[in-house]
C-alpha positions in Angstrom: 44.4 12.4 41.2 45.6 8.9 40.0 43.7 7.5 42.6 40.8 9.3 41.9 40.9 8.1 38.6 41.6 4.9 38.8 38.5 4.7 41.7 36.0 6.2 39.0 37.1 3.7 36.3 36.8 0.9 38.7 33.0 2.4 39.4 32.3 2.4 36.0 33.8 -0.8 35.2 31.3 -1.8 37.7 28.2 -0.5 36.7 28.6 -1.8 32.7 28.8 -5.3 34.2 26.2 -4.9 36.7 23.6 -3.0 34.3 21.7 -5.7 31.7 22.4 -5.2 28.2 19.1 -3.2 27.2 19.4 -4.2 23.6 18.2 -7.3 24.4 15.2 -6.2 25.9 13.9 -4.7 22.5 11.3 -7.3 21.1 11.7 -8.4 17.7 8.3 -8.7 16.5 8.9 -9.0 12.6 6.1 -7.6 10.2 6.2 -8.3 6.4 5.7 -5.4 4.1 4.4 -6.9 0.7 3.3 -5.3 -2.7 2.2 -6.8 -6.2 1.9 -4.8 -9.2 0.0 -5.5 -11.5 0.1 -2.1 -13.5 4.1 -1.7 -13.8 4.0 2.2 -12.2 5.3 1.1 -8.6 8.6 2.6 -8.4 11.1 2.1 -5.7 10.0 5.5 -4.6 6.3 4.7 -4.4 7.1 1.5 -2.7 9.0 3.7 0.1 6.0 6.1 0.0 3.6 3.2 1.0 6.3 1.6 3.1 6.6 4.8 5.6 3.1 4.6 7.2 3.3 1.0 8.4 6.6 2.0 10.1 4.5 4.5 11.4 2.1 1.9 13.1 4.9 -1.1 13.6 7.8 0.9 14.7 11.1 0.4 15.8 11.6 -1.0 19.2 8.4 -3.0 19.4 8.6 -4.1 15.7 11.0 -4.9 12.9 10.3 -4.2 9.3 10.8 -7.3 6.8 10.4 -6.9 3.4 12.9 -9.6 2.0 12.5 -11.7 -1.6 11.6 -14.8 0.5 9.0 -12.7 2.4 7.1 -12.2 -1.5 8.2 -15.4 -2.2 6.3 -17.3 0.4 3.6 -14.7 -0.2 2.9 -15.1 -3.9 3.0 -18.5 -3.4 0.4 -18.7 -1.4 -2.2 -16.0 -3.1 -1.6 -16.8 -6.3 -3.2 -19.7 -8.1 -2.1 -21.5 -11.3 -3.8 -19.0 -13.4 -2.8 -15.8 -11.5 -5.4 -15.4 -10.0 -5.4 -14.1 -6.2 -7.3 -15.4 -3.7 -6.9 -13.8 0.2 -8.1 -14.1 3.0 -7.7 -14.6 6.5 -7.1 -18.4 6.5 -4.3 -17.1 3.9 -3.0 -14.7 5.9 -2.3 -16.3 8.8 -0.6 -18.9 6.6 1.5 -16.6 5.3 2.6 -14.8 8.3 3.2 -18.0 10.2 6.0 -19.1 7.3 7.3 -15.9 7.1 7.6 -15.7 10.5 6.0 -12.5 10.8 3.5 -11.2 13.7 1.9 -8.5 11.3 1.1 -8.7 7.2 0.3 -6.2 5.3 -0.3 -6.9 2.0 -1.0 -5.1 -1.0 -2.0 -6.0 -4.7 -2.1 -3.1 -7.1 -4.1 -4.1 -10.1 -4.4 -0.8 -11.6 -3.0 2.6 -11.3 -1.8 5.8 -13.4 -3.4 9.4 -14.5 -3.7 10.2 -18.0 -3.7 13.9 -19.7 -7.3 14.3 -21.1 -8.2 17.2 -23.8 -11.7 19.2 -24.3 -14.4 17.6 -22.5 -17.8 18.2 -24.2 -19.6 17.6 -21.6 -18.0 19.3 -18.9 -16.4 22.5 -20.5 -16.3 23.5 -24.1 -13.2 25.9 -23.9 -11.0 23.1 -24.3 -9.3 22.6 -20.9 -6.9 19.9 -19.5 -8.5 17.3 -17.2 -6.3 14.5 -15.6 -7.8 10.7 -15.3 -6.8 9.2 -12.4 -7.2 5.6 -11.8 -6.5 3.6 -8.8 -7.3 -0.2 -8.5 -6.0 -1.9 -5.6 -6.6 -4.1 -2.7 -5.0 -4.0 0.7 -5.1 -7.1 3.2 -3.5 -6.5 6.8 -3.5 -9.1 9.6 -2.4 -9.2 12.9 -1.1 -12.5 15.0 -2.1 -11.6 18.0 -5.9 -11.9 18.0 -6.1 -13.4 14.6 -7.1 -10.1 13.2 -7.7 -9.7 9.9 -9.0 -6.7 7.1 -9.4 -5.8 3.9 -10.2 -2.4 1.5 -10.8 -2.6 -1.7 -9.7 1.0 -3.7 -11.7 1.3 -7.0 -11.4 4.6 -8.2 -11.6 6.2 -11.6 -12.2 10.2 -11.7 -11.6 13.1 -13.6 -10.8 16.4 -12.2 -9.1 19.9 -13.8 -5.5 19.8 -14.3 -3.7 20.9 -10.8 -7.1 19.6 -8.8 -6.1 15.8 -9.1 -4.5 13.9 -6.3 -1.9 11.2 -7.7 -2.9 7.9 -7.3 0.4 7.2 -4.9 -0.7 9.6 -2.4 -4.1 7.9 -2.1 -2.9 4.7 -2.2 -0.6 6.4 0.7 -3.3 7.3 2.9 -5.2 4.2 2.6 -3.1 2.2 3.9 -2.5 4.1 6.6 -5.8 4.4 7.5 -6.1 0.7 7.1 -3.0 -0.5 9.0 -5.0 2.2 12.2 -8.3 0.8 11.5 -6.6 -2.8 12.6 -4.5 -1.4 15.7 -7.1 0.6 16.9 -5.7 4.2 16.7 -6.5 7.3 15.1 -7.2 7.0 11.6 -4.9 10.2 10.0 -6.1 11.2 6.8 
């Protein structure tokens, strides 16, 4: 039985060596995550939110999420002008994502966003009910290395719907990027 054993380990033994290390094979195509907000209601949660559906596009083994303080760093230096103003485009992008290193950007610059109670609208109902003000102003830039791809959506919305029949601001924001980030890989858009 000794024997036996010792002849398996020796097998095995054999086998790690000759096998290649597999981890190495994984590519390590980084892509920058980025948000600005301008309106002070991204929380760390909503940043997570928005963070999960470019994982879903760029995921893990093909891809590796970066979303470091040099990554905004090396952003905002490059959108931002001496009056805060943003300017982005493609030209940008590929700037960006060739200092980062990254081989995907996707960028997004929240100018406006939160949902406010609103009481008794004449016009709509006289009985007094609750409506909900949503707002949503944001822009979202994504570009892609390979091919020199580049797009853009610009989210203006302002609405008011009955209490209970809004959807947050987050959750759209969500989706939109999403559908963005698909739009420039060419898959499904999931809304």
């Amino acid at each position: 039985m000794k024997k036996f054993n010792g002849l398996l380990l020796a097998v095995l033994l054999t086998i790690v060596a000759i096998v290649p290390n597999t981890a190495a094979a994984f590519a390590d195509q980084p892509v920058a995550f980025v948000v600005f907000d301008n309106s002070g209601n991204v929380t760390q949660q909503v940043y997570k939110m928005w963070r999960e559906p470019v994982r879903w596009a760029y995921h893990f083994p093909d891809f590796k999420l970066v979303d470091t303080d040099r990554t905004k760093k090396v952003t905002e230096e490059n959108i931002f002008t001496g009056h805060g103003k943003s300017v982005v485009d493609q030209s940008v992008t590929r700037k960006i994502a060739e200092e980062i290193p990254a081989e995907a950007l996707v960028l997004v610059i929240v100018h406006d966003m939160y949902e406010q109670m609103v009481q008794g609208m004449i016009w709509r109902n006289e009985d007094g009910s609750t409506y909900v003000r949503t707002v949503l102003n944001a822009d979202i830039y994504v570009y892609r290395k390979d091919g020199d791809r580049f797009s853009k959506k610009r989210i203006r919305e302002n609405e008011i719907k009955e209490l209970g029949n809004q959807t947050a601001p987050e959750e759209t924001m969500k989706w939109a990027i999403s559908k963005q980030v698909n739009i420039m890989e060419n898959r499904p858009v999931i809304n």
